[in-house]
C-alpha positions in Angstrom: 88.3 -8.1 15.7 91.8 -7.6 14.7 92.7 -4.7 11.9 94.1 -7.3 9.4 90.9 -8.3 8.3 90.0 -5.5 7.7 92.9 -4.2 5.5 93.0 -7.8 3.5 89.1 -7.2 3.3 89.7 -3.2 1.7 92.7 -5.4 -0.4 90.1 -7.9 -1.7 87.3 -5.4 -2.6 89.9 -2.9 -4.5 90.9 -5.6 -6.3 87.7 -6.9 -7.6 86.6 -3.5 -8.4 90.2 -2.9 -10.5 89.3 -6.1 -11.7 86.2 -5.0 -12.7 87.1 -2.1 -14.8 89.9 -3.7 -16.7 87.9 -6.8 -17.8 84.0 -5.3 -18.1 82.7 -3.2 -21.2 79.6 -2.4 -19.1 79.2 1.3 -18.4 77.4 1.0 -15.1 79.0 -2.3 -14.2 82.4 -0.1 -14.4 80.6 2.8 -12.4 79.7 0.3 -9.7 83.5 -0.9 -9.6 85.0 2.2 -9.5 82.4 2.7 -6.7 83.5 -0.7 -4.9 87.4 0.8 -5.1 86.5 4.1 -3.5 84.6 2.6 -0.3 87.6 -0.3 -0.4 90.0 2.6 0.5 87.4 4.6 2.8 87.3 1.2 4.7 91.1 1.4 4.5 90.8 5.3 6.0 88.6 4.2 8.8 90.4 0.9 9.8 94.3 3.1 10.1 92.3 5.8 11.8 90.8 3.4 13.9 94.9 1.9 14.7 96.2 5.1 15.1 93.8 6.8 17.2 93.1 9.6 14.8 90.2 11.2 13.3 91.1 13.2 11.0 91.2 10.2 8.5 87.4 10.0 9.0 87.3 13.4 7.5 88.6 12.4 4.5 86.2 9.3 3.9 83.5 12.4 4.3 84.6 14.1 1.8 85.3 11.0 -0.4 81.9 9.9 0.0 80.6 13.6 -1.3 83.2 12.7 -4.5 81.9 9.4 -5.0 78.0 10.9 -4.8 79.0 14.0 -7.4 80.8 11.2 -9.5 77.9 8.7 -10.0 75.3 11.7 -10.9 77.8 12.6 -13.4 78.2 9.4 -14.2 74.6 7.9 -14.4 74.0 11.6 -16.8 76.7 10.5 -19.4 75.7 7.1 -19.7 71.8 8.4 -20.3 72.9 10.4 -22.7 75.3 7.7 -24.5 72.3 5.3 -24.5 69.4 7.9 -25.9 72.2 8.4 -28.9 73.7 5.0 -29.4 71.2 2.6 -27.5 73.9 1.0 -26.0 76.2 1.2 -22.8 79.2 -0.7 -23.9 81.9 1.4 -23.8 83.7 0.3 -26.8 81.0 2.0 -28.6 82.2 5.4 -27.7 84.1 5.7 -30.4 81.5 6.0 -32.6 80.6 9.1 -30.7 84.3 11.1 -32.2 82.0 12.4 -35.0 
């Protein structure tokens, strides 16, 4: 299978998941785009690595996946903690939370 489909594919999926951020108020639908953008561009890593003949861009999407797994836990805990004091997710709420 030819690399361009893969690099229009990592194109397609970061730009849902940008799309996704900008247009959703959801706190974990945003978490699950920004989520979609991070393995668009480790797909991205692993498709030039796989061009190019070199691995070290596989050690990158390593440590991007360790990122993305320390970011959701983070994540999730903030948005359990927004929804025990407000009993929402949506993040327009959080300005409530200034006070």
């Amino acid at each position: 299978m030819p690399s361009n489909y893969y690099l229009f594919l990592s194109l397609a999926l970061f730009c849902i998941g940008v799309m996704g951020v900008l247009m959703r108020r959801n706190a974990i639908i945003i978490l699950m785009c920004i989520e979609l953008m991070l393995n668009a561009v480790n797909l991205l890593l692993v498709t030039f690595s796989r061009m190019y003949q070199d691995s070290n861009a596989q050690l990158f999407v390593f440590f991007i996946m360790v990122v993305a797994a320390a970011e959701v836990s983070v994540g999730l805990s903030i948005i359990v903690l927004m929804y025990r004091k407000v009993r929402s997710i949506d993040v327009n709420i959080l300005n409530r939370l200034k006070n």
